[in-house]
C-alpha positions, 0 to 999 in steps of 0.5 A, spaced: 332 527 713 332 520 717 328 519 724 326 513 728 322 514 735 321 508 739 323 503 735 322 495 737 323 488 733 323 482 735 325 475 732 320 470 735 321 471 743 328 474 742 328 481 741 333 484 736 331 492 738 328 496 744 326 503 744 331 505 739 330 512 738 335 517 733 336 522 728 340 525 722 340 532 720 340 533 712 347 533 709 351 529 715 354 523 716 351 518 721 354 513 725 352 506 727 357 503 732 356 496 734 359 490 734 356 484 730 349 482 732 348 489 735 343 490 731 345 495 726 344 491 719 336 491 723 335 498 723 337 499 716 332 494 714 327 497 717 328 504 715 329 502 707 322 497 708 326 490 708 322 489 715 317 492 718 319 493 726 314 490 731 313 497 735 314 505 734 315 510 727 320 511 723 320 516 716 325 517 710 326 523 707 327 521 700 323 516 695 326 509 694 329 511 687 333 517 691 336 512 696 343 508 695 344 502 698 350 498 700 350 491 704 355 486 706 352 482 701 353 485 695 348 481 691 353 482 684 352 479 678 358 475 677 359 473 670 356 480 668 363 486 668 362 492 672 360 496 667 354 490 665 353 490 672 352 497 673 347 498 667 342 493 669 341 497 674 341 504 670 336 501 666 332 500 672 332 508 673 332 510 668 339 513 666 345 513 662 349 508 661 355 514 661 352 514 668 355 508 669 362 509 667 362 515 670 360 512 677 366 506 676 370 512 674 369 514 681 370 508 685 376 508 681 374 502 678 374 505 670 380 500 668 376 495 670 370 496 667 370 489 662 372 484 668 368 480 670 366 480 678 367 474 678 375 475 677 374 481 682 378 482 689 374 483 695 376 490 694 374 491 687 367 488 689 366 492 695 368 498 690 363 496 685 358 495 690 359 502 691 359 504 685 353 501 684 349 505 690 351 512 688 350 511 680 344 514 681 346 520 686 341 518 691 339 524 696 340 518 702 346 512 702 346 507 707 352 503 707 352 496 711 360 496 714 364 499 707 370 497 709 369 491 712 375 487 711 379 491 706 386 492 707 387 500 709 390 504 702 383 501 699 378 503 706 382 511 705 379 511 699 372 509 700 372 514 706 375 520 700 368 518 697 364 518 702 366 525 704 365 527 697 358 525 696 357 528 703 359 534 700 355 534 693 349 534 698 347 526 700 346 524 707 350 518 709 348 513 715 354 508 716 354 502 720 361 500 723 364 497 729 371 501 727 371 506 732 377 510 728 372 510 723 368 513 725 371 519 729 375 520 722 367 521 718 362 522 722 358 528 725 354 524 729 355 518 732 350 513 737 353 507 740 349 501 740 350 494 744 344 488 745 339 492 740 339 499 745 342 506 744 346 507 750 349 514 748 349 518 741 352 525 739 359 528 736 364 524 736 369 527 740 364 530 746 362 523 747 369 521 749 369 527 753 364 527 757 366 521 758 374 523 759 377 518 754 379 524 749 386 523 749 387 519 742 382 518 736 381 511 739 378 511 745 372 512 743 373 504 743 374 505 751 368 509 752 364 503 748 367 498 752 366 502 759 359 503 757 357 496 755 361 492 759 363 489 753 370 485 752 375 488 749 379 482 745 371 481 742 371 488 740 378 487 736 375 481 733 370 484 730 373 490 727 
């Protein structure tokens, strides 16, 4: 459904991503784990067409009427409500607007339909910018760190979420650098640090093969162990 061989992308003399080469199979959901600078919000740009990279190939399975989109800027209309948000993008594909309280309704944001995003919570803008992705039921969602910053009841629903859209049929790529996250989504995860891949695969088999299976966290230390990266700049991040 969604492949990158041999990826590269430079920003003037810095290069941001080197040979990055991934996969993700129809119907899962895919990790990207890195801290901030990594390049994950890059290879979210280039497979949705933001950027061009500098080197390799990379193709989609789905048009980008049937792709969903989540970034950290939620790009909302703040003096429109939710609903008025909502609908300015079904008129763009073409669907009823029921189509859009029944997303709010997902997201569990139907009470608040007639407010005002500029009277919204973090986490009611960060459901609603969700809601705004899957309105359409896209076949492909890219979500750019959902929970960043959202405080634990409101994160646990978000995961409900994702896990039900992966069961109606979409397949999820989702960058994090909550490593617990990850294990408690993800079919497959890759790991990445200074623009490189430097381990893909299950979860719970990379902590295994790297004998740090004893709690659902240590997928952190086996990040750690490999990239060298501390472990206080890790715990900043996420």
């Amino acid at each position: 459904m969604i492949q990158m061989n041999n990826i590269v992308k430079r920003f003037g003399e810095q290069t941001v991503l080197s040979d990055v080469t991934l996969e993700v199979s129809e119907h899962e959901i895919f990790g990207l784990l890195g801290p901030s600078g990594a390049g994950k919000t890059t290879i979210i740009n280039i497979l949705t067409n933001k950027l061009d990279p500098d080197g390799g190939s990379h193709k989609i399975g789905a048009t980008p009427f049937e792709t969903g989109l989540m970034l950290d800027e939620d790009g909302l209309f703040v003096r429109l409500s939710c609903f008025e948000n909502l609908n300015v993008f079904a008129d763009i594909y073409g669907i009823s607007h029921d189509k859009s309280l029944e997303a709010l309704k997902n997201v569990g944001l139907e009470k608040a339909a007639k407010k005002a995003v500029s009277d919204l919570s973090k986490g009611m803008r960060q459901r609603l910018a969700l809601a705004r992705a899957i309105l359409h039921k896209p076949k492909i969602l890219f979500l750019d760190e959902p929970t960043s910053g959202l405080d634990p009841l409101t994160a646990r629903g978000i995961h409900r979420l994702i896990m039900g859209l992966r069961e109606s049929g979409a397949t999820v790529f989702l960058t994090t650098h909550n490593m617990e996250e990850a294990v408690k989504l993800c079919d497959r995860v890759a790991l990445l640090n200074k623009g490189k891949i430097v381990e893909q695969g299950v979860p719970l088999e990379i902590c295994e093969r790297h004998n740090a299976v004893k709690t659902v966290p240590d997928l952190e230390a086996v990040f750690i162990k490999m990239t060298g990266a501390d472990a206080k700049e890790l715990e900043e991040e996420g």
